[in-house]
KOLPAKOL-556056 format. One line per 3 residues: their letters; for each residue x, z, y of N, C-alpha, C. Coordinates in steps of 0.2 Angstrom, whole numbers, plus 5000, padded with zeros to 4 digits. Atoms other than C-alpha are relative to their C-alpha. Example, Ala and Ser with C-alpha at 12.3 -4.5 7.8 and 13.67 -1.06 7.14 Angstrom:
REM KOLPAKOL-556056
as> 5004 5000 4994 5062 5039 4978 5004 5000 5006  4996 4999 4994 5068 5036 4995 4996 5003 5005
This chain:
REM KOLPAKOL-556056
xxx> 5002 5003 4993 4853 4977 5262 5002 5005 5005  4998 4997 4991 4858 4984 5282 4993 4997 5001  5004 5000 4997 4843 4987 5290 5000 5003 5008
xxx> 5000 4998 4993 4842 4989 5309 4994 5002 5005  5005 4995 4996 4831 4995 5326 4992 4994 4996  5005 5004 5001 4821 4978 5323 4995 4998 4994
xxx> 5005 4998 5004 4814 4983 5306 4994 5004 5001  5005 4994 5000 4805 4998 5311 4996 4998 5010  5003 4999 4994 4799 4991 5330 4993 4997 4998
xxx> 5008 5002 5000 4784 4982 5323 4994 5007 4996  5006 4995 5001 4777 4999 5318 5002 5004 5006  5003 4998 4993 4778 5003 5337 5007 5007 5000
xxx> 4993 4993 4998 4798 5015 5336 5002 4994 5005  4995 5001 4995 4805 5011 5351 5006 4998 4999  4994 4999 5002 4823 5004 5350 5004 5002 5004
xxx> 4998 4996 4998 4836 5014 5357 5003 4996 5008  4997 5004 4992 4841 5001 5370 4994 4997 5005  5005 5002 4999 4822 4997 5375 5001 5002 5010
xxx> 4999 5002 4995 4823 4996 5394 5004 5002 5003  4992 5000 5000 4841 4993 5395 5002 5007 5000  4999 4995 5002 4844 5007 5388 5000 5007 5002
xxx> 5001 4995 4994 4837 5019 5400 4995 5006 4997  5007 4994 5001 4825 5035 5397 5002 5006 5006  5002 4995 4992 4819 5045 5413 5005 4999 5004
xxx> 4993 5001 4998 4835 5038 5421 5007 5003 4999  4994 4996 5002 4848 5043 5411 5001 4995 4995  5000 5006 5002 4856 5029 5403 5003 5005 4992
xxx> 4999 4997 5005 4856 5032 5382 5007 5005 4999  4992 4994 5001 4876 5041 5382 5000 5006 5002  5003 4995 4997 4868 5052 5392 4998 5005 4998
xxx> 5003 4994 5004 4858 5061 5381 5001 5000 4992  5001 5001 5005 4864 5054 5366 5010 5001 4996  4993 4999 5002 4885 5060 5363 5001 5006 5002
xxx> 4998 4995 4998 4892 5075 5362 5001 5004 5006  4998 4997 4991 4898 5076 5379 4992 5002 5004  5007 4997 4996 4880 5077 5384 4996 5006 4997
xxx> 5001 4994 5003 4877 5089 5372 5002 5008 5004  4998 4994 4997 4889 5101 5379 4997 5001 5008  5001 5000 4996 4885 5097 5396 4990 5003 5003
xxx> 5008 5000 5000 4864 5098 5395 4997 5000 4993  5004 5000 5003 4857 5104 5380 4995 4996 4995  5007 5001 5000 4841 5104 5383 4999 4993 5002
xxx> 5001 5007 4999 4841 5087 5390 5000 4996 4993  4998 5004 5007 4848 5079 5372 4992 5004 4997  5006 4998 5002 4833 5090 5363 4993 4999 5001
xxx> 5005 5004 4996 4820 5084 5376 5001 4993 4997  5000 5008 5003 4826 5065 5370 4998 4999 4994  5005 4997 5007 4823 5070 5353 4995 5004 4999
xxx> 5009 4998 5002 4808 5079 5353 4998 4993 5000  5005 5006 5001 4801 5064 5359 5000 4994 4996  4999 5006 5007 4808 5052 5347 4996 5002 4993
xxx> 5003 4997 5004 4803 5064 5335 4993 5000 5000  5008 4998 4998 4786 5066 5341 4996 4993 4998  5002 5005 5001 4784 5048 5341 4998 4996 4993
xxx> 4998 5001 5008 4790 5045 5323 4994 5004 4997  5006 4997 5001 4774 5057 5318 4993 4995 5001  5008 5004 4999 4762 5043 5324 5001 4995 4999
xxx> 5002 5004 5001 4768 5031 5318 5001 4998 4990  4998 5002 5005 4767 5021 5301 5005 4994 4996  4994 5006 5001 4779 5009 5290 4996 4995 5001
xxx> 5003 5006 4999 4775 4993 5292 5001 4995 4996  5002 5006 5005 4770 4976 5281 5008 4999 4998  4993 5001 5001 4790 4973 5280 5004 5008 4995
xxx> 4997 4995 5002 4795 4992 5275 4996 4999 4989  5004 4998 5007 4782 4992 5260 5003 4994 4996  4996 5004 5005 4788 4975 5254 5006 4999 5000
xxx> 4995 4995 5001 4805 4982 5252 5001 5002 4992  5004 4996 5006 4798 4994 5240 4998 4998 4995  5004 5003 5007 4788 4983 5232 5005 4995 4997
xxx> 4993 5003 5007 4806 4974 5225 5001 5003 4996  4999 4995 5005 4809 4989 5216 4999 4999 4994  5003 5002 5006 4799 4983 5204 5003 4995 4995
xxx> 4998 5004 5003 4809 4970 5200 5009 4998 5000  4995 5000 4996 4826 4973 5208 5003 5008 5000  4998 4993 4997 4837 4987 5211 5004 5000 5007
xxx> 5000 5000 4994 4836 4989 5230 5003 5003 5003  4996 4991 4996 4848 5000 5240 5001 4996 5006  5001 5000 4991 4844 5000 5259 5006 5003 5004
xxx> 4998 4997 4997 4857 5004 5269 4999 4999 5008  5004 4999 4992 4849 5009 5288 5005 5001 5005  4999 4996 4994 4855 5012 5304 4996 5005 5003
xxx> 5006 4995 4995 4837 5018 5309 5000 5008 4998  5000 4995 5001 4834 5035 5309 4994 5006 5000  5007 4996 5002 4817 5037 5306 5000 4998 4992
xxx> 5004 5000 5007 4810 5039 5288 4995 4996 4997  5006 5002 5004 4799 5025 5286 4999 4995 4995  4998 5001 5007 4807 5017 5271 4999 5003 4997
xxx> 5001 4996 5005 4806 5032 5263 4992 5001 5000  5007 5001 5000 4788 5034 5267 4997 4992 4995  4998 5008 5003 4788 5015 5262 4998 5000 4991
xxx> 4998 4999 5003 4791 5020 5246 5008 5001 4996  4991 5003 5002 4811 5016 5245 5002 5004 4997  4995 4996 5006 4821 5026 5232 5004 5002 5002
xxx> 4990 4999 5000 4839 5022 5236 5001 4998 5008  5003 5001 4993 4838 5024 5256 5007 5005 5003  4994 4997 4997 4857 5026 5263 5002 5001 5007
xxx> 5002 5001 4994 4857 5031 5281 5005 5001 5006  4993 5002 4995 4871 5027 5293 5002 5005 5005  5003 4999 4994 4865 5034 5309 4999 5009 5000
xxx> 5006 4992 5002 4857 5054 5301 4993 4997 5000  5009 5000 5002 4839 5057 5301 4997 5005 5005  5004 4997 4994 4826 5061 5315 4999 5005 4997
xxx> 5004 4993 5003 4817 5073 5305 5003 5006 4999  4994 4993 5000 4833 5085 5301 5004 5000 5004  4995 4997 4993 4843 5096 5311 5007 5002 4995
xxx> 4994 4996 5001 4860 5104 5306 5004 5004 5004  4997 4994 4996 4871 5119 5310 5007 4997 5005  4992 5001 4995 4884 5116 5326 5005 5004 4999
xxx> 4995 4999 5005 4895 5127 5314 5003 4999 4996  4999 5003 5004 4894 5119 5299 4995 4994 4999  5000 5008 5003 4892 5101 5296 4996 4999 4996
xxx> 5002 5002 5007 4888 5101 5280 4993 5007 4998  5004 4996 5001 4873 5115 5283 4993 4993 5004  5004 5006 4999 4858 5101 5285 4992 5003 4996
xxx> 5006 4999 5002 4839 5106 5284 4996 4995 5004  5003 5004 4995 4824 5096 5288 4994 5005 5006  5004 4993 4995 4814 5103 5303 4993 5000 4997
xxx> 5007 5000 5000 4796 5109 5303 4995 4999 5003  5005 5001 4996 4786 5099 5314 5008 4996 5004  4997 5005 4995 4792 5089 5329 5005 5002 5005
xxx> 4996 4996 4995 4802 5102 5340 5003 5004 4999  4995 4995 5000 4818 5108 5341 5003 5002 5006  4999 4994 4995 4821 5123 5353 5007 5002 5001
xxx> 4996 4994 5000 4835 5131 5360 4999 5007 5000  4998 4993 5001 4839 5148 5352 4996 4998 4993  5003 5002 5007 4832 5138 5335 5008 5000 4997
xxx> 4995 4998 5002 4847 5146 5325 5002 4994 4992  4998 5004 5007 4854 5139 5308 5001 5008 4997  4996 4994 5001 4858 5154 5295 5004 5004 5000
xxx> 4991 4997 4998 4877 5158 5301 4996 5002 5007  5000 4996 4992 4868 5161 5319 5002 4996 5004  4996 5007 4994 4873 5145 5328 4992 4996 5002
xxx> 5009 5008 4997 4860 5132 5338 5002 4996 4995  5001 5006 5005 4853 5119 5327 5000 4994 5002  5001 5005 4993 4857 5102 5335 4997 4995 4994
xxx> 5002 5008 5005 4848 5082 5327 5006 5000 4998  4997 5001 5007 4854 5078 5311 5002 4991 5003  5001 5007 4999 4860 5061 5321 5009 5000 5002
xxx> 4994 5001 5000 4877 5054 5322 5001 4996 5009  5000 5001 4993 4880 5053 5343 5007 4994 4999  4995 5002 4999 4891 5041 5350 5007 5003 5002
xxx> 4993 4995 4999 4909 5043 5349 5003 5004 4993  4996 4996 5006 4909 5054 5333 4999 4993 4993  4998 5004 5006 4912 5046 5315 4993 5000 4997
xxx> 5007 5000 5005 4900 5039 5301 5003 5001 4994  5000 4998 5005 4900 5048 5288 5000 4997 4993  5003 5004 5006 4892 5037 5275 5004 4993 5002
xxx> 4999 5008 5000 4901 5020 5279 5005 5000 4995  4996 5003 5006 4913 5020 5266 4995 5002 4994  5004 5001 5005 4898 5023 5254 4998 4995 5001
xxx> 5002 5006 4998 4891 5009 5262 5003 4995 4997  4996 5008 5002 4906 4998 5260 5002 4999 4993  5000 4999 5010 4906 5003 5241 4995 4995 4999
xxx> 5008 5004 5002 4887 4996 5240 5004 4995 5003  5001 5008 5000 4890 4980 5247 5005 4996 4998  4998 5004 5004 4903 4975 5238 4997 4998 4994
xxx> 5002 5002 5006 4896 4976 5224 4990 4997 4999  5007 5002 5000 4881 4967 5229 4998 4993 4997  5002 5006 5002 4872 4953 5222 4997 4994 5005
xxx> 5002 5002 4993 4863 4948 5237 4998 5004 5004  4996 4993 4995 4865 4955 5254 4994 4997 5005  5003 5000 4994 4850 4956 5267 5001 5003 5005
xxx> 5000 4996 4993 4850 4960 5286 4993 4999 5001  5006 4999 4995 4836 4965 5294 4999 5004 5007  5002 4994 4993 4831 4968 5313 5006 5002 5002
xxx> 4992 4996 4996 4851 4971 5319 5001 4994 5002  4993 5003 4993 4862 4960 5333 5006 5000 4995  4993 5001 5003 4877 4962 5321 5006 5002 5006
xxx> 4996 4999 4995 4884 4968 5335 5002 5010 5000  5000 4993 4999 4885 4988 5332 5005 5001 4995  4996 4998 5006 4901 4993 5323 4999 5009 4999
xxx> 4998 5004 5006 4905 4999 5311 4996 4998 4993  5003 5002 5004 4889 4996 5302 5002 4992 5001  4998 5007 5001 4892 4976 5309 5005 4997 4995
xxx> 4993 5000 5003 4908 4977 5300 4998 4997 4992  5001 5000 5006 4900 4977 5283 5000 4994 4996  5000 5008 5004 4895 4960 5280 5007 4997 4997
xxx> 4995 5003 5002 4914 4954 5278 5003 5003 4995  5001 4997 5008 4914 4967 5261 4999 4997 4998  5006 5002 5003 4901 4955 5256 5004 4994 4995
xxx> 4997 5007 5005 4909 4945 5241 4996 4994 5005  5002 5006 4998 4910 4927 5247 4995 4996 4997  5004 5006 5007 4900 4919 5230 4993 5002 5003
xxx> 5008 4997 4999 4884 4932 5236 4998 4997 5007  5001 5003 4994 4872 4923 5245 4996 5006 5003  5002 4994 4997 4865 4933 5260 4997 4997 5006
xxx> 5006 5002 4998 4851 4931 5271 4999 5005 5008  5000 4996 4995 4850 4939 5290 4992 4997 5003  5008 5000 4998 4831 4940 5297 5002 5005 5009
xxx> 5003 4998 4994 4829 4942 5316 5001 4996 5004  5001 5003 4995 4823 4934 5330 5005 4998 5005  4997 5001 4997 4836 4933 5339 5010 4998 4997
xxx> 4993 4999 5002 4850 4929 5327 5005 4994 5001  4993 5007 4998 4866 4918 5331 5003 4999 4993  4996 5004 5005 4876 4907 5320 5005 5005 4998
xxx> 4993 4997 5001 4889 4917 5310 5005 4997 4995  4995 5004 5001 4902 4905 5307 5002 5000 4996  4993 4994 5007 4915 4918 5296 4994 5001 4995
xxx> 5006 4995 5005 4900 4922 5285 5000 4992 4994  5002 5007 5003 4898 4911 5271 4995 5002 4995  5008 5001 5004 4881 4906 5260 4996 5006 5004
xxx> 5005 4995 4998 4872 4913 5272 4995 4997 5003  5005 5004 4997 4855 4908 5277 4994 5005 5008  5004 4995 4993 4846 4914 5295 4993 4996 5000
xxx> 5006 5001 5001 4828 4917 5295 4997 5001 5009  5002 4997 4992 4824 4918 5315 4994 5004 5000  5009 4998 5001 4808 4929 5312 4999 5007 5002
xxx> 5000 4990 4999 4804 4947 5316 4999 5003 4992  4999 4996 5004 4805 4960 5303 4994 5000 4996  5005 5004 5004 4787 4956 5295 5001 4993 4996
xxx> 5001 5007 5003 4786 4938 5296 5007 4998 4995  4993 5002 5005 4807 4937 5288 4998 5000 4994  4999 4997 5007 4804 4947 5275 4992 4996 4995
xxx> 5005 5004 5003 4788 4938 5269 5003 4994 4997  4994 5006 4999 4801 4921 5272 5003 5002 4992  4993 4999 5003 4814 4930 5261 4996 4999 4993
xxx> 5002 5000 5007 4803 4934 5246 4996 4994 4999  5000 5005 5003 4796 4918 5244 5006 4996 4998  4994 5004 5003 4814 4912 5243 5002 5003 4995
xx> 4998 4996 5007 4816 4924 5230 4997 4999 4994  5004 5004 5004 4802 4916 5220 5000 4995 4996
């Protein structure tokens, strides 16, 4: 299953485009691409403390747990956008994340050097062990996603295929759906979901990320 901003909003995470896409007047690009990186640090750090900060208070919500509680019955693999951890809090097992993860940082020398932080605040002059700043473990606009060809692995091989809480509009995870074998039926939950034509045996739940997923497992029933 793709899971988007609108799984995790009903446990109070803000989505990244929440008042058109603005924070302190700095439209998301701003604080969230490399170039802003270079440009202002501290500004991108300050954006993520507070996201981070935020993610500390709150909890998964009635949708994340019943997830989880497929396990039981199912072999569940999540693949997220979000970049908070509250599937994995949740319970979730097999929790593949598109996006990175609020909670770790990694070295701006190497890549592939990835720890999670201690608390909510990441500093300038907060090194890595080679001696480099540590920037969020979060994949900015502009740069590549790492994981999407693991992703496009899983959904081929899916049996059934849910969306939750995404627009379908953010490539290259939107992309994914059309891996989806055509026989598997597959099921989009959000509020605001439009018709997808190209999509076949697909059934839309118009509902927020609670009340869908309540929807979905009765249909599973």
């Amino acid at each position: 299953m793709l899971t988007g901003a609108g799984m995790s909003q009903e446990s109070g995470i803000k989505t990244f485009r929440d008042a058109d896409g603005l924070w302190n007047n700095y439209r998301i690009e701003e604080v969230a691409s490399p170039e802003a990186w270079e440009r202002d640090p501290q500004l991108v750090l300050d954006f993520y403390n507070m996201r981070r900060k935020q993610l500390y208070e709150v909890e998964p919500n009635e949708a994340h747990y019943a997830l989880a509680k497929l396990e039981e019955n199912y072999d569940v693999q999540i693949i997220t956008q979000n970049v908070d951890d509250l599937h994995e809090r949740a319970g979730s097992s097999k929790v593949l994340h598109l996006h990175g993860e609020l909670k770790k940082v990694r070295s701006t020398a190497d890549a592939d050097l990835v720890n999670t932080l201690p608390g909510w605040e990441l500093k300038l002059g907060d090194l890595c062990e080679k001696g480099s700043q540590l920037r969020p473990h979060i994949v900015w606009f502009g740069e590549p996603v790492p994981n999407i060809m693991t992703a496009t692995t899983m959904v081929k091989h899916a049996d059934i295929f849910l969306v939750i809480g995404t627009s379908m509009q953010v490539y290259p995870a939107a992309g994914l759906m059309q891996y989806v074998p055509s026989r598997v039926p597959k099921y989009l939950i959000d509020p605001e979901a439009e018709p997808q034509y190209y999509v076949e045996n697909l059934t839309i739940i118009k509902k927020k990320a609670i009340a869908g997923v309540r929807k979905f497992v009765e249909l599973l029933s």
